[in-house]
LUMLOSE-536181 format. One record per residue (C-alpha): residue number from 1; x, y, z. Coordinates in nm, 3 decimals. Each point is the difference from the previous one (the first is absolute). Last residue first. Example, Ala and Ser with C-alpha at 12.3 -4.5 7.8 and 13.67 -1.06 7.14 Angstrom:
2
R  nr       x       y       z
R   2   1.367  -0.106   0.714
R   1  -0.137  -0.344   0.066
This chain:
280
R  nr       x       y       z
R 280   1.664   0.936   4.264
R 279  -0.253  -0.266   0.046
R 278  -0.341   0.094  -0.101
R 277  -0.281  -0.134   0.226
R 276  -0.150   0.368   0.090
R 275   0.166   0.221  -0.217
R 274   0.233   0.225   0.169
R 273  -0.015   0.282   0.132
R 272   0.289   0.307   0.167
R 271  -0.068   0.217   0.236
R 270   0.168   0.354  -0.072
R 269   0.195   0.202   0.353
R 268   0.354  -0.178  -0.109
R 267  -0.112  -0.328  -0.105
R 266  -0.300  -0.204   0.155
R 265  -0.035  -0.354  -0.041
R 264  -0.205  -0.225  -0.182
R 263  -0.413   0.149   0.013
R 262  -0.218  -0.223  -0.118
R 261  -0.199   0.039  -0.375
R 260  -0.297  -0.196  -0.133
R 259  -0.151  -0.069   0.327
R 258  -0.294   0.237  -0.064
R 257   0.081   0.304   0.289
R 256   0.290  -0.043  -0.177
R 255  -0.068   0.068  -0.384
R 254  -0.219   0.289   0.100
R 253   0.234   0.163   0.210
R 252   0.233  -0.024  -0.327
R 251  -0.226   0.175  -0.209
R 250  -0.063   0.266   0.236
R 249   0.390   0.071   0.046
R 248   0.094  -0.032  -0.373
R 247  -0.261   0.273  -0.071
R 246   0.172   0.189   0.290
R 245   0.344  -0.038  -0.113
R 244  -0.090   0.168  -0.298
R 243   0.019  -0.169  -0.385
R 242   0.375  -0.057  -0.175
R 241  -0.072  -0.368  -0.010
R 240   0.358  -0.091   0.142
R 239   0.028   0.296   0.211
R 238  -0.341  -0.059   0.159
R 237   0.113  -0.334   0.026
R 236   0.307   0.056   0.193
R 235  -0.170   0.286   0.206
R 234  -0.235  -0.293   0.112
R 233   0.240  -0.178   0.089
R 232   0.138  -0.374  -0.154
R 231   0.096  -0.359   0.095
R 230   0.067  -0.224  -0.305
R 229  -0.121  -0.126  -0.316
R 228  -0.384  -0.051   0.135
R 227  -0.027   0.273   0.125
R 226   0.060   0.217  -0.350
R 225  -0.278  -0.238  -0.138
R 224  -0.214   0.094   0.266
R 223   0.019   0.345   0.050
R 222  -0.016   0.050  -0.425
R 221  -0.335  -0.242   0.029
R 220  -0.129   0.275   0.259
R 219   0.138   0.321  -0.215
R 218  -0.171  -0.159  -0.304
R 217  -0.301  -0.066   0.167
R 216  -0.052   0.347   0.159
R 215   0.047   0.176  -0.345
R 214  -0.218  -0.258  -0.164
R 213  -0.265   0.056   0.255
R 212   0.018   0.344  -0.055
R 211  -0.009  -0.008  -0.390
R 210  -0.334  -0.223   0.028
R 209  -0.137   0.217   0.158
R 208   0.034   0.306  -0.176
R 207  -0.110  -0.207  -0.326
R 206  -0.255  -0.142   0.211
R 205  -0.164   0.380  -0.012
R 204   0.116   0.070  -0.317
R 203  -0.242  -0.267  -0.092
R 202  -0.307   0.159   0.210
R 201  -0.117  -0.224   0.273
R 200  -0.330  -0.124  -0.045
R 199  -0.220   0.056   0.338
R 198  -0.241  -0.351   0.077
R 197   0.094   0.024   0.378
R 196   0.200  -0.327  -0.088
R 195   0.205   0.171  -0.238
R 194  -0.086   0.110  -0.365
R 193  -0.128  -0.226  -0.266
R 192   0.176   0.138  -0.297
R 191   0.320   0.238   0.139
R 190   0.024  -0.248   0.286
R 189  -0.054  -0.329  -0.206
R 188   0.274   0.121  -0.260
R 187   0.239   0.039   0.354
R 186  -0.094  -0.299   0.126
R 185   0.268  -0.274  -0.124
R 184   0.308   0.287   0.013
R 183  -0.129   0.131   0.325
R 182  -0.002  -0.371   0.185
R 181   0.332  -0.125  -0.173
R 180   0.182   0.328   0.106
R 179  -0.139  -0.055   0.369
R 178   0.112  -0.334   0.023
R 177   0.326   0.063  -0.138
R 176   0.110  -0.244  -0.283
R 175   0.048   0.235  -0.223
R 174   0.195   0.226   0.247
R 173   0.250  -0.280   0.093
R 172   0.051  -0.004  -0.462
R 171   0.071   0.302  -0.003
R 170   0.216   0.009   0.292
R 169   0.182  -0.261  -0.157
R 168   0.034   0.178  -0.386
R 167   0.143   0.270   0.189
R 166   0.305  -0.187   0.135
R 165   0.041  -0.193  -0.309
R 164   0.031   0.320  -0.162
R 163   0.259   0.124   0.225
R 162   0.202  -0.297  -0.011
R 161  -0.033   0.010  -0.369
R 160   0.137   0.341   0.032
R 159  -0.302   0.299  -0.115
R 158   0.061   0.243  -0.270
R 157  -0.379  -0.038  -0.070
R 156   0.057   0.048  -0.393
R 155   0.254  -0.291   0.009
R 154   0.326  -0.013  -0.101
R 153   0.119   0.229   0.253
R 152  -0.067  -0.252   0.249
R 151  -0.122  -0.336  -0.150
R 150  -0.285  -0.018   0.317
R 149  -0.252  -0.154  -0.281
R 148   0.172  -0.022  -0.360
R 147  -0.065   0.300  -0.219
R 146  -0.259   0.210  -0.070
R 145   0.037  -0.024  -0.358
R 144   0.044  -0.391   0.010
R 143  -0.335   0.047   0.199
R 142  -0.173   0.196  -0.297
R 141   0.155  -0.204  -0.254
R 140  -0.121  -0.338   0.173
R 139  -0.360   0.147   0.017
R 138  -0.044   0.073  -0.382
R 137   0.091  -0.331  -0.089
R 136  -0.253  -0.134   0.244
R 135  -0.308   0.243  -0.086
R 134   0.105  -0.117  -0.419
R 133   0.047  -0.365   0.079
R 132  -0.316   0.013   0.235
R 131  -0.232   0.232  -0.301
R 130   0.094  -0.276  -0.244
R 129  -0.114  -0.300   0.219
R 128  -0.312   0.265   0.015
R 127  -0.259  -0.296   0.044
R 126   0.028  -0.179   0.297
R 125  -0.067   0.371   0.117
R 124   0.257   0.196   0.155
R 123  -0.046   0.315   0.287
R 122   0.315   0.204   0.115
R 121   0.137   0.040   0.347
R 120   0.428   0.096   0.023
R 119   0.148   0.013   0.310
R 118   0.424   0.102  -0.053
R 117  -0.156   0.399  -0.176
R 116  -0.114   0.049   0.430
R 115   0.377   0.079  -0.004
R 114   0.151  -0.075   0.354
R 113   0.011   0.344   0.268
R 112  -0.156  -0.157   0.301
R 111  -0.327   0.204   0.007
R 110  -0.030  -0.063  -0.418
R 109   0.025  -0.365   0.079
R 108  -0.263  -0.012   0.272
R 107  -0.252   0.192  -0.241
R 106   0.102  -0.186  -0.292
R 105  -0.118  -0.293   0.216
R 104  -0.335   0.164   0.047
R 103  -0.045  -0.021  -0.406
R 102   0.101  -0.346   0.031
R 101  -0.239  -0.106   0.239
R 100  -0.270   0.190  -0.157
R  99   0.012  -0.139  -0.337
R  98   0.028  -0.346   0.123
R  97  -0.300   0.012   0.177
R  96  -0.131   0.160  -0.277
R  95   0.122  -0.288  -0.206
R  94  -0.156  -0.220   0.239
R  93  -0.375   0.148  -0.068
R  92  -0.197  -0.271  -0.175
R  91   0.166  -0.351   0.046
R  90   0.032  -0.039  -0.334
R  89   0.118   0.312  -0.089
R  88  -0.122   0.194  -0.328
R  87  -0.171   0.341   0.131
R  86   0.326   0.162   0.056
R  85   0.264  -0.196  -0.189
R  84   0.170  -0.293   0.103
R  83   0.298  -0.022   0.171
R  82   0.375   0.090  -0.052
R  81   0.199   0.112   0.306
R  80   0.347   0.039  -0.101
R  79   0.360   0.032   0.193
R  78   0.298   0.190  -0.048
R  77   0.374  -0.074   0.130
R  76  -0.034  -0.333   0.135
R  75   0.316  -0.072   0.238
R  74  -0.228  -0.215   0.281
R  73  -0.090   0.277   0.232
R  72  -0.134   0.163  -0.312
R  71  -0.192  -0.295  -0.097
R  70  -0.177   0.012   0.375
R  69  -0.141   0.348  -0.039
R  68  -0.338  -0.152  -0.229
R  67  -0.047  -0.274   0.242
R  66  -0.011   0.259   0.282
R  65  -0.289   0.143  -0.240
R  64  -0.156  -0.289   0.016
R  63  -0.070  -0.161  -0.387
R  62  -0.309  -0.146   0.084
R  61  -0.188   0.259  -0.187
R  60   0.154  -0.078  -0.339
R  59  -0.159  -0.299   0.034
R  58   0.075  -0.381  -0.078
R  57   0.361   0.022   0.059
R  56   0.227  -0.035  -0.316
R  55   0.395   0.151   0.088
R  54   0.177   0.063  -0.357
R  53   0.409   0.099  -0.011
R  52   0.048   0.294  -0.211
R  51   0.321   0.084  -0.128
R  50  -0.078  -0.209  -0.298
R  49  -0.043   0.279  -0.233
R  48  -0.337  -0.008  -0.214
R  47   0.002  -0.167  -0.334
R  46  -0.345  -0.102  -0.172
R  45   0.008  -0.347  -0.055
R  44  -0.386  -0.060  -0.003
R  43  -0.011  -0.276   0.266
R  42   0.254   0.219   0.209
R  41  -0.208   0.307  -0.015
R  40  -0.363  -0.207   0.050
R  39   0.162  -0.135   0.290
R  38   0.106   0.338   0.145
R  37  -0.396   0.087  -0.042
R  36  -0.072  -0.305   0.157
R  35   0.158   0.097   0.335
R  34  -0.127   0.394  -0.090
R  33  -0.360  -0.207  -0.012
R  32  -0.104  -0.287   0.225
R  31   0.296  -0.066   0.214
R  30   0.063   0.318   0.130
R  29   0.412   0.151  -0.050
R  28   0.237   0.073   0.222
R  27   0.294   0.114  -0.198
R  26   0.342  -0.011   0.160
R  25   0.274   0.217  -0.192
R  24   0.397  -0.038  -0.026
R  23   0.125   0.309  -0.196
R  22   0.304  -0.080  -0.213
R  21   0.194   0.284   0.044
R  20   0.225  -0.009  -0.346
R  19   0.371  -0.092   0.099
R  18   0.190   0.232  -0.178
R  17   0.276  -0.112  -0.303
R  16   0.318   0.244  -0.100
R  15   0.001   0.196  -0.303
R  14   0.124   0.279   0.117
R  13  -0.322   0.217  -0.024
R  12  -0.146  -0.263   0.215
R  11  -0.175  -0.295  -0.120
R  10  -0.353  -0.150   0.085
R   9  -0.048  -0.383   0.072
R   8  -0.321  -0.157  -0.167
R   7  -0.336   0.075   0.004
R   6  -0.303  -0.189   0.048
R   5  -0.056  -0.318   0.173
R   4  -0.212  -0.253  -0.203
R   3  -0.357  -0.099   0.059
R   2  -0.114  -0.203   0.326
R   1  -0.303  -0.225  -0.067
């Protein structure tokens, strides 16, 4: 089903050979249409590059959107969300499931500084095997021109890969936050339905909320993935972050009073956490 990579080395003015960035993508694609779709592209022989590497699930809507982080973790340096389109999926609303999940997750990465351009959404019918090769082509240029993910100065983020990796974590901690998961999964029902007091809640209104919990999540999953590498202050991540001392302060209250943090020792005048179970 996988076409042929495009491109080839580039030269230099002197003549000498450049290795070409050969984007590596993961493509999550429903079973029913943008899977069979891709099928349609290989069956017909129409060339797309083979940076893409195919994930079928039944539903664009079961694609979490911690599910949708984990690739980067794992050295991906794009990834795709292909379902059916609006009106056409089989199990009626999943790809507006999937359409707000990953339009929240551009939210999270925009707060942490990674190129929402590395989540791509798009809609394929079994039909449009030409339409894939085309949306796919199309994708690998734009990534190879963003660059690799956490490639430095090669990259449009400017971000090390231990940076990046760094990032991608906390995105993917505030994914699976309980309170993330709850807004992202009511927030259409809130601006439709309204609340239990029967009030709808304007859409810039979630919006607004949505960015605050995303602020508070990210600074909680940065706490605990900084704890869990080795003892640290407050001041240390509040340097680390480059956010108050006070935000840091709140958040990590919060992550004590629920067992996720313990205090380890106190140096100078600063306590200093750890997470709770981590050996350091």
């Amino acid at each position: 089903m996988a076409g042929l990579a495009s491109g080839g080395p580039v030269r230099r003015e002197d003549g000498q050979e450049l290795q070409r960035f050969e984007p590596r993508v993961i493509g999550f694609l429903c079973n029913w249409c943008s899977y069979a779709g891709a099928d349609l592209a290989g069956t017909s022989r129409l060339a797309y590059p083979a940076n893409l590497r195919i994930v079928r699930v039944m539903c664009s809507g079961r694609v979490d959107p911690e599910i949708m982080v984990d690739p980067f973790l794992r050295g991906a340096d794009a990834v795709m969300v292909l379902g059916c389109h609006p009106g056409d999926c089989h199990y009626l609303s999943g790809n507006y499931q999937a359409e707000q999940r990953v339009r929240t997750l551009w939210m999270v990465f925009d707060h942490l500084g990674i190129d929402r351009a590395r989540l791509y959404l798009d809609w394929v019918l079994a039909a449009e095997g030409a339409r894939f090769a085309d949306m796919v082509s199309c994708f690998v240029e734009q990534v190879r021109a963003l660059g690799p993910a956490g490639g430095g100065s090669a990259s449009r983020e400017g971000l090390s890969r231990d940076e990046f990796v760094f990032r991608s974590e906390i995105a993917r901690r505030v994914a699976a936050s309980e309170r993330f998961r709850w807004l992202v999964g009511r927030s259409k029902a809130l601006c439709e339905q309204g609340n239990v007091y029967g009030e709808r809640i304007l859409p810039e209104k979630v919006a607004t909320l949505l960015q605050g919990v995303i602020a508070d999540e990210c600074v909680r999953a940065a706490i605990e993935v900084l704890a869990a590498e080795a003892p640290v202050s407050v001041k240390d991540i509040a340097a680390r972050l480059g956010v108050s001392a006070q935000i840091v302060l709140e958040q990590a209250a919060y992550l004590k009073r629920r067992g996720v943090i313990e205090p380890y020792d106190v140096l100078g005048h600063s306590p200093r956490y750890v997470l709770r179970g981590a050996r350091v």
